[in-house]
N, C-alpha and C positions, 0 to 999 in steps of 0.2 A: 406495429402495422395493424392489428387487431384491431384497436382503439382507434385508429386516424378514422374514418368513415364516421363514429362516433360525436369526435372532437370537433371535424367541420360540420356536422348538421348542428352540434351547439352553438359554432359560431354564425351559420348562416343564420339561425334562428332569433340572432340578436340584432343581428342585423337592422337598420333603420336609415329611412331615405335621407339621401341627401339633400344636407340644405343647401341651397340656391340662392344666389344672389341675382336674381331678374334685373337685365337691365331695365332703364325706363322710359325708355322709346318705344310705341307701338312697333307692331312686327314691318306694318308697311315703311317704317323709316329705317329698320334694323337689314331690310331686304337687301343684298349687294354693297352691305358698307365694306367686304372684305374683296369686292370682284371691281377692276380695271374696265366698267362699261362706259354706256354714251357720256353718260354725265364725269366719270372723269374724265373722260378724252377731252371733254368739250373743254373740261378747265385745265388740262396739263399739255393740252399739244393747240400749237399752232392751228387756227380756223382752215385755212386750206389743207391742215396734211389730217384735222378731222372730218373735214367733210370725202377727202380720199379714202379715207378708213370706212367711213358708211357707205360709200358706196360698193367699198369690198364685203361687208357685212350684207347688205342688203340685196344687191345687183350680182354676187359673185363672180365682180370683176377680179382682176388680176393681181395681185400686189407688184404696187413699182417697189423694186428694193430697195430707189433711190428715198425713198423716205424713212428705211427701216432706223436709220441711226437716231432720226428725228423723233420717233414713236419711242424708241429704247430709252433716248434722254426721261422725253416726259414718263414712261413706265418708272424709272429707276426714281424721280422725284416722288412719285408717289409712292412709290414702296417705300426710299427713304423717310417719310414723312411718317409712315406707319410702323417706323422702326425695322422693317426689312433689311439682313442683312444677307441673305444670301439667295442665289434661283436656280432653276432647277426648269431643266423640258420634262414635261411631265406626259406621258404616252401609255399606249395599251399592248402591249407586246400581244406573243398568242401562250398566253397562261393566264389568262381570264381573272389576270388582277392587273396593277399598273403599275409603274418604275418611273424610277426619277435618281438622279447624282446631285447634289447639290451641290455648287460651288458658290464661293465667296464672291462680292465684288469689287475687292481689294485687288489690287493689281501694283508689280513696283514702280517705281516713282522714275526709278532711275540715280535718286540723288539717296538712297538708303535708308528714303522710305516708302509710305505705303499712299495711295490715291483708290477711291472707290470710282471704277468706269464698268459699263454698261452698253456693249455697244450693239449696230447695228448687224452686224455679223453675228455674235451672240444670241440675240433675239432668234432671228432669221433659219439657223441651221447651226448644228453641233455635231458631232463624232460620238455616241457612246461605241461603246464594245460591243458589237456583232453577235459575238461567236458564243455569248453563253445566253441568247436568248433560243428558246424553239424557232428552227429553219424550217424542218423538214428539208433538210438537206442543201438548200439552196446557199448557205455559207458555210464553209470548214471550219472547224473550231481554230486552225491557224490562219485565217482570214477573220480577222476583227473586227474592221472596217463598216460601218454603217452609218447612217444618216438618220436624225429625226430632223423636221420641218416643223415650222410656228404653223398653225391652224389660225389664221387671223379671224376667222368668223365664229373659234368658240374664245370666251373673255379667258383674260388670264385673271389669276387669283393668287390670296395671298392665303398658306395655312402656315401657322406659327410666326417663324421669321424668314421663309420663304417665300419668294416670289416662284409661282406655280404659270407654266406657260405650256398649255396643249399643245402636241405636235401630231405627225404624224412621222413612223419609224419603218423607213426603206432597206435594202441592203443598198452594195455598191454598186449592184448594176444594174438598180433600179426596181426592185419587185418592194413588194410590201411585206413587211415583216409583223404585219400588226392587225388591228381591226378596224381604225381608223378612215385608213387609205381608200380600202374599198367601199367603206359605208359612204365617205363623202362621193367618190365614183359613181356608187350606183342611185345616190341623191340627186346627181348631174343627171344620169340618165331616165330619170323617173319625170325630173324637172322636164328638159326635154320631149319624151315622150304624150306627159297628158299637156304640157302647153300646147304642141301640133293639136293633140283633140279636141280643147279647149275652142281651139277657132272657127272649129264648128258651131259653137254658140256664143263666145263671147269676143270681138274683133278684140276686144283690150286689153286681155289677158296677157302678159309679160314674162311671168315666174311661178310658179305651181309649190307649192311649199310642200313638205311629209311631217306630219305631227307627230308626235307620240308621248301618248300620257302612260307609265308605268305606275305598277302597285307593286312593292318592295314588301315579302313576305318574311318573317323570321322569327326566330328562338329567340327565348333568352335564358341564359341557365347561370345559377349562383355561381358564382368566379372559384369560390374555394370548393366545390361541389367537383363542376368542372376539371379542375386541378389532378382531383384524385378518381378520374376516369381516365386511364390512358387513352383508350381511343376516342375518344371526343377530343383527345388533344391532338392528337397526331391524323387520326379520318375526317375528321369533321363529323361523325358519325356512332352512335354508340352499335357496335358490333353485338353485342349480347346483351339479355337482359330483358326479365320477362313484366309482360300486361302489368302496369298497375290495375287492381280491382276497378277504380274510376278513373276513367281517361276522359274521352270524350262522348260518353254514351245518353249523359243528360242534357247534351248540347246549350248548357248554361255560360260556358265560357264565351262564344259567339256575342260579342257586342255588349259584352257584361261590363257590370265594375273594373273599371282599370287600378292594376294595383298600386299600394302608393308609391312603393321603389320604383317600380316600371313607370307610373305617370312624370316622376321627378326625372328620368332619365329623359323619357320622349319631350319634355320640357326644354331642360338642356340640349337635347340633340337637334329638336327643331329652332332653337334660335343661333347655335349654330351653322346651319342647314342654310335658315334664312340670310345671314350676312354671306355665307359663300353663293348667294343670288337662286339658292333653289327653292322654289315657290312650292312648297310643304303645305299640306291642304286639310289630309283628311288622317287621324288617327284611333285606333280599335283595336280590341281583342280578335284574333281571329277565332276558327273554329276546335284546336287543337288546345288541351292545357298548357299556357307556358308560349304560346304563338300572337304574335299581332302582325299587323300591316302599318305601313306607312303608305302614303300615295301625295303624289303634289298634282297642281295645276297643268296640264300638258306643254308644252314647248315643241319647238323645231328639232328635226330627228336628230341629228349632229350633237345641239343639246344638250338634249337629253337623255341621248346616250352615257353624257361625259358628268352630269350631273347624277347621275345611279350611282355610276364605278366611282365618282368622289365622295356618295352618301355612304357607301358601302362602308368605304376608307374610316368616314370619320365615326362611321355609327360604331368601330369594333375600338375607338379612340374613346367614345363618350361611355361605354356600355363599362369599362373599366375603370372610368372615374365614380361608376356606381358600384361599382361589385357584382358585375354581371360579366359573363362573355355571352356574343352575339355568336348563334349559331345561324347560318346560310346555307349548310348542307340542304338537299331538296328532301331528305330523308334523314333526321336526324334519329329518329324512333319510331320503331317498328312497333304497327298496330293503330299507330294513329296517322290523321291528316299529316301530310307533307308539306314543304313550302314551296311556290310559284313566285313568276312576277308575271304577272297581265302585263301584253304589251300593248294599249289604245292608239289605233295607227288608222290615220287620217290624210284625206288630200286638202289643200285649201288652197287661193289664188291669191295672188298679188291685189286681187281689188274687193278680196272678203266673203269667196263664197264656198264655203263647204262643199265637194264634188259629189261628197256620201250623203248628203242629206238632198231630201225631195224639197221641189219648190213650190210655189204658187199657181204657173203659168207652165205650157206647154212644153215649152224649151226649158230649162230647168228641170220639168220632171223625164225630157225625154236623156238630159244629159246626167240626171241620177241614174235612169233605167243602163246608159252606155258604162258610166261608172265601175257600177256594183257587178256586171258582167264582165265585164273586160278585166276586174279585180278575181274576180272566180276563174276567169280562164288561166290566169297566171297562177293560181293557184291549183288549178286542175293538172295542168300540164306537170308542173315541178312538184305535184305534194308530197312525190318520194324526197325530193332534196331539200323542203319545207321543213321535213321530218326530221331530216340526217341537221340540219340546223340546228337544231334543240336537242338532240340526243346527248349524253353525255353517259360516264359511270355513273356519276350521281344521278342525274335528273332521270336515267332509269330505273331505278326505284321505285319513283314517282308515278310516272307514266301511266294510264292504264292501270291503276290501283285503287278505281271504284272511291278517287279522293279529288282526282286530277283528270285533264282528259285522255281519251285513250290513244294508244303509239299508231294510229290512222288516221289522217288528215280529211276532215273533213268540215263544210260550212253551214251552220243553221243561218237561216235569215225570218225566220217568224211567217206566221199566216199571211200577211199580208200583202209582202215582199214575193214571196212564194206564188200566192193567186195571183201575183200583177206580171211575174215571169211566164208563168203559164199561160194568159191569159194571151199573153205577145206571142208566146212560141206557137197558140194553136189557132186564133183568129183570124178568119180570111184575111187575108191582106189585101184584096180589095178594101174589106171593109174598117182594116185598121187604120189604111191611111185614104186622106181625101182632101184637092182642095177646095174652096168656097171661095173664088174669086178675089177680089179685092179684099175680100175679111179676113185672109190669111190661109195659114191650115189648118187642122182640127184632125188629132190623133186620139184615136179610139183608146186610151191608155187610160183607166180607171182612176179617178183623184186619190189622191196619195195625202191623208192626215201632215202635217207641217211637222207634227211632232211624236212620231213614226214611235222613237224612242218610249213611248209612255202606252203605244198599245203594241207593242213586240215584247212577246214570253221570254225571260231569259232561259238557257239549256247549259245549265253548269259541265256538259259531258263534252261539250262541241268545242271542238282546238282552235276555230276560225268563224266565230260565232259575230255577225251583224248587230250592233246595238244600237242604231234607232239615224247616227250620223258617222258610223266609222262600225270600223272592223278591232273585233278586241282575239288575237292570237293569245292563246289563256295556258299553251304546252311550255313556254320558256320558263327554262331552272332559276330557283331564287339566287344563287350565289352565279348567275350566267349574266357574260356582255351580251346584252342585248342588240348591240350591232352586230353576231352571228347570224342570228333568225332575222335581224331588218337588211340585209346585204341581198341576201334572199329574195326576200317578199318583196323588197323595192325591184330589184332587178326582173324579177317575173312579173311582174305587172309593167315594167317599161315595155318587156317583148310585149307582152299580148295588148298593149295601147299603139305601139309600132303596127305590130300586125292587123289591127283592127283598122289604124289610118289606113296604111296600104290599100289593104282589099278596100275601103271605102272609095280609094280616091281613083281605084280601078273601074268602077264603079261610073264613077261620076264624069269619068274621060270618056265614055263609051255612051255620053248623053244623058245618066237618069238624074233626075232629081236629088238635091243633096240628102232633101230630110227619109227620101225614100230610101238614098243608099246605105244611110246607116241604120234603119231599121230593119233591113234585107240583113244585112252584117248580123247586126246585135240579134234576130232570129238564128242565125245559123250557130253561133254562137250560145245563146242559151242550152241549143242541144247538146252543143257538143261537150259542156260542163257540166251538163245535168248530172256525172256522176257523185262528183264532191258535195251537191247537194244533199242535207241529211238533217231532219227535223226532229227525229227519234231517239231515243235511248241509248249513246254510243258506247254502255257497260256492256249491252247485250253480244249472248255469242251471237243470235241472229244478227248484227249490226257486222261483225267481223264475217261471215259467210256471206252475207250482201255486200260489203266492201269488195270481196274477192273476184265476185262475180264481176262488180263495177269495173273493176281493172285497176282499182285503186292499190296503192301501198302499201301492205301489211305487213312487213317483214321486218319482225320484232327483236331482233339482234343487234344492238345496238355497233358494233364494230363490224357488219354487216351494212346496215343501214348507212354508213359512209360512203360506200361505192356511190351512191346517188349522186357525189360531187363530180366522178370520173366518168360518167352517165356523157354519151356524146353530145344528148343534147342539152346538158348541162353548161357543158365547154361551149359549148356552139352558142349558147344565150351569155352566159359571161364575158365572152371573147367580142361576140357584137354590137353587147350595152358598152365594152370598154371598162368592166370592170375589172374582172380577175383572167389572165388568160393560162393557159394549159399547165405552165413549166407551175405557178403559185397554188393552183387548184391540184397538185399532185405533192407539194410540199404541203399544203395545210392537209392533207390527209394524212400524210404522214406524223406529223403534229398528234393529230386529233388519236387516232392508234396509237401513238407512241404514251400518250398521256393517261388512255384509258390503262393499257398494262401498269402503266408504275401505280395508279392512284388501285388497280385491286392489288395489285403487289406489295404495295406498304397496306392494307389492309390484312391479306393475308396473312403476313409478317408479325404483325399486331396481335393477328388474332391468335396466333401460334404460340405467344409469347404470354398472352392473357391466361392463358389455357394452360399451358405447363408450368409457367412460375403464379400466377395466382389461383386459378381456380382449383386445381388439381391438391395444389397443398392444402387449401382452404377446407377441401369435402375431406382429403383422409383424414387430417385431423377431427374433422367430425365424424369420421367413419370410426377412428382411436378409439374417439370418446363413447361411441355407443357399441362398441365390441366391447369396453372393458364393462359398462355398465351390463349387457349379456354374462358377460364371463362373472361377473361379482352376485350376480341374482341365480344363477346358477352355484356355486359354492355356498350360498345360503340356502337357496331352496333343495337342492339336488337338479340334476340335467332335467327331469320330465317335466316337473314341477315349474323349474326357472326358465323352461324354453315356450312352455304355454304364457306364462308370465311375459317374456320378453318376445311374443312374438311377431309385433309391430317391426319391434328395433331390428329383427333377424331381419325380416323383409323388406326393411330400409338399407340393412347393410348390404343384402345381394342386389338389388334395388342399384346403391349407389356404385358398386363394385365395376357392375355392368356398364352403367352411364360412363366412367372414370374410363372404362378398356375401349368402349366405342372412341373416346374424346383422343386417350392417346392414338388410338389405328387412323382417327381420322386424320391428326393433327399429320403422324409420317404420312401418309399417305398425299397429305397437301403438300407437303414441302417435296416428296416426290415431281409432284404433276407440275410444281413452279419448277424445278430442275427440267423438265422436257419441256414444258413451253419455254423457258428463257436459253433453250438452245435454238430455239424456229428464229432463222435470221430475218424474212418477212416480218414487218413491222405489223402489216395485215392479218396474217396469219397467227401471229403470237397475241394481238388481240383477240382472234376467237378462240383460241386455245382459252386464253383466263376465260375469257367468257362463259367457254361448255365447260369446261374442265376444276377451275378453280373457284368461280362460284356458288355450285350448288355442293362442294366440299367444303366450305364457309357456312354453307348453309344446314348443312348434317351436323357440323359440329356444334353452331347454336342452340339447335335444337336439342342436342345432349345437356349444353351448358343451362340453358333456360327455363329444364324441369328442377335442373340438380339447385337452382336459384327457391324453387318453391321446396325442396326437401329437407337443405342444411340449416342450422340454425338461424336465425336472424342477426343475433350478435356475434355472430364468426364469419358473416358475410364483410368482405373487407370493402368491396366496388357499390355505389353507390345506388338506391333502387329508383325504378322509373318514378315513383309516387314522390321522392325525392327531389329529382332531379325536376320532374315537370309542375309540384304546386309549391315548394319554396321559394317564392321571391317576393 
């Protein structure tokens, strides 16, 4: 065991990228040759039951079921054709990875043998097992019974020899078991909400679309490196283990030389990426040793949702045909940047216009100004439960670590955005609005640059920061479904686009003028958001004391922070977009509690285990070793003589004696505190227990182990060191 730490950094060392066979098709031909879209449909299904299909794609009409059998046929051909032999519903349960069964499509004959069918019931709806996915109570573990549903509007796909079919994953009596359900729900009601606003400026408008472009942040760390760190294998996270000398302090890794094992993988990984139809754009070093980004093209929220949680999948597939594992912990190593995903979330219409970006003409810039407020209001109102979105074990870490933005919701929009809000909020209204007769109107609202984006500062600190044509939410965890935090933000921006019709149309029934009534609105409005607004330093403690004052959100306990789901006006906005209603919003908290305790639980457990069977043997041995060399310089020299001689090694021994008594007091001491919290039957409860309790005794004992990492020798250190683990590859 000595030696193994040794042996893999020799083997990592030999290591050399893999060679590649590149196909030889540009990427734009390589794009969806493994995804079931227009262009197959168009060749494998019947003209009328294609044009039915688009218009469920496009129009989010209804599916007739009567054609499902008809769609299965031609899916089954084309899988057949690709060598597919088996498929699979493929869904996001609430464990923020994804599941699938796959079955065969051999079925008997009847006559003693075997026929491949595919039908339309299969397609349609299937039965997995209920009971061993997270409920939050809403199924019994002797109640199995569940339903997933086809997602006709995101494509199905082919990975390996399966046929891959999105669904969405219900229980029996109907609630959502998933993350799916509600994202497409509050997509409905988002749709709904700005098309009503929309017709305030555009009669034509039809469908309001939600974009979202993500940046997928991540590790990568040698495979056999990896191996022989337990808790990277079991946390996701290395638990101990102190500063490399150079981390990231020359900030040279930022967009530096990509290395060539890592370029070979990002190679393969993006033309895999590309045939599974996800439009792969942008690749780089990030700012951590050992960290890059991936980012595509933006898409439709539904999406691109479902293309993250599939890149996720294949990146931890491709990362091992390299000799790498993918690390997506949001916090894999302490002392350096952490990983994010930016979520780039956008409105846009059926007939091509950006909601978020300013226009040319009056109307245009008056329907950016309603936009980007009525976006802040939903945001003001809910940023407690904005928050409680993105929280996680992991992504608290992150949080608020002078790396990431900080655990307070709040929105930069740049100089300009700012002076054009203000400018609304304090201007006579006489003088803001006025008409000219037959020339129209003419709103006192200060021209707005076309391309906003190129003179707006970015504010790396800001969680819901404005970038030029959309809103970029920068607090979601790298290894996080991004349909959490967009369930949220879509559904609070439907209320507050609801609410802003209403009072408009109150307005306008009572005689005034339209364009006046919504700039009477969009005033009233501007103030009452004015707190989320925040252009400043949001490391600063002054930024958390102004927050407070605000009335904003600060309350930094992650299994705390949850309550915000159970918030009445929380319920009260879910329950009247028709997203989530009560009995679900009290099951996903209980999920979300339940999840945090097990993941510091197996941490703990880990760390306990690291501590008494490795680290511990590791230092007395070293401690042996430099007792006996005391005790032998002594019987040479005599005690006065050999004690001057050795009096480093003396002050290392009581040194380490000490370090070795704190680690075990601590370790009983922990497995104490998990014994009282795992008796609190509250699910709530036993989450702040780990939280106050078993945390920062996690955290006393690294701090023993991390010195005792700089004392013992180098070559009787068995676990692998940061400078290791983060510039080998």
């Amino acid at each position: 065991m000595d030696n193994l730490r040794f042996e893999v950094l020799k083997e990592a060392f030999r290591k050399r990228p893999v060679e590649l066979k590149m196909p030889k098709e540009r990427p734009s031909e390589l794009f969806g040759k493994n995804v079931f879209n227009r262009e197959k449909m168009f060749k494998y299904l019947p003209i009328d039951i294609y044009n039915k299909m688009v218009d469920v794609m496009d129009n989010g009409e209804r599916l007739d079921r009567s054609i499902a059998d008809c769609v299965a046929n031609g899916m089954k051909k084309w899988a057949k054709d690709n060598g597919v032999t088996h498929y699979t519903h493929w869904f996001q349960p609430l464990t923020e990875g994804t599941a699938e069964k796959h079955d065969s499509f051999i079925e008997p004959d009847g006559k003693g043998g075997m026929i491949e069918e595919f039908s339309g019931k299969l397609l349609v709806q299937q039965e997995p097992d209920a009971s061993s996915f997270p409920s939050g109570g809403i199924r019994n573990t002797f109640e199995a019974r569940g339903y997933s549903a086809w997602d006709p509007t995101s494509p199905v796909f082919i990975i390996d020899d399966t046929l891959c079919i999105p669904t969405i994953f219900i229980s029996y009596t109907g609630e959502s078991l998933d993350y799916k359900a509600p994202l497409l729900r509050s997509l409905r009601a988002i749709d709904n909400a700005a098309k009503e606003v929309c017709q305030y400026f555009y009669s034509d408008v039809k469908k309001v679309h939600t974009n979202l472009g993500w940046e997928q942040e991540y590790f990568l760390v040698d495979e056999d490196l990896y191996f022989t760190r337990p808790d990277l294998m079991l946390t996701g996270r290395t638990l101990m283990g102190h500063d490399s000398a150079k981390n990231q302090q020359m900030e040279d890794h930022y967009f530096g030389t990509i290395p060539e094992r890592v370029q070979a993988f990002m190679k393969d990984l993006e033309v895999n990426a590309l045939e599974l139809g996800i439009p792969v754009k942008t690749r780089h070093n990030e700012v951590a040793p050992g960290q890059f980004e991936l980012a595509p093209i933006f898409e439709e929220c539904n999406l691109a949702v479902d293309h993250n949680m599939l890149l996720m999948a294949v990146m931890k597939k491709i990362a091992h045909r390299h000799g790498f594992r993918v690390l997506l912990h949001e916090k894999p190593f302490d002392g350096i940047n952490g990983s994010g995903k930016h979520n780039n979330w956008s409105l846009s219409t059926d007939t091509g216009i950006l909601l978020h970006k300013s226009g040319k003409n009056v109307n245009d810039n008056l329907r950016f100004v309603v936009f980007v407020v009525e976006t802040l209001m939903g945001v003001y109102k809910h940023n407690g439960l904005l928050k409680a979105s993105v929280m996680s074990a992991t992504n608290d870490h992150r949080l608020g670590a002078n790396e990431a933005p900080p655990a307070i919701i709040s929105s930069f929009l740049g100089k300009q955005v700012s002076d054009l809000l203000e400018h609304i909020e304090k201007a006579d209204k006489k003088n803001l609005f006025s008409v000219k007769g037959k020339q129209g109107m003419q709103l006192d609202i200060p021209e707005i640059p076309e391309l906003l984006i190129d003179n707006t500062d970015r504010n790396r600190t800001s969680p819901f920061a404005f970038t030029g044509n959309r809103f970029e939410l920068r607090a979601v965890g790298s290894e996080a479904n991004c349909a959490s935090a967009l369930i949220v933000l879509n559904t609070a921006v439907a209320e507050a686009l609801t609410n802003f019709k209403t009072r408009v149309d109150a307005l306008i029934s009572k005689g005034e003028d339209p364009t006046r009534a919504i700039i009477e609105i969009v005033r009233e409005d501007i103030k009452t958001c004015k707190p989320i607004h925040f252009d400043g330093n949001g490391y600063s403690d002054e930024w958390k004391e102004e927050a407070e004052k605000r009335g904003l959100d600060c309350e930094a306990s992650c299994p705390v922070c949850f309550d915000a789901y159970l918030r009445d006006d929380s319920i009260q906005m879910f329950e009247q977009m028709n997203v989530m209603n009560r009995n679900e919003l009290e099951a996903r908290n209980e999920v979300k509690w339940e999840t945090y305790t097990k993941k510091i639980q197996i941490e703990a457990r880990v760390m306990g285990d690291l501590a008494m069977n490795h680290i511990i043997p590791v230092v007395t041995h070293y401690q042996s070793r430099l007792a006996k060399n005391v005790s032998s310089m002594i019987n040479i020299f005599g005690k006065e003589e050999g004690e001057r001689l050795t009096k480093r090694n003396i002050n290392i021994l009581k040194e380490v004696a000490e370090r070795i008594q704190l680690i075990e007091t601590g370790v009983d001491e922990l497995v104490e505190a998990r014994k009282v919290a795992n008796k609190i039957e509250s699910q709530r409860e036993k989450a702040i227990a780990y939280h106050d309790n078993i945390v920062p005794q996690m955290e006393k004992i690294r701090y023993q182990i991390d010195k005792l990492e700089l004392i013992v020798s180098d070559e009787m250190w068995t676990l692998p060191k940061y400078r290791e683990l983060l510039f080998i590859r």
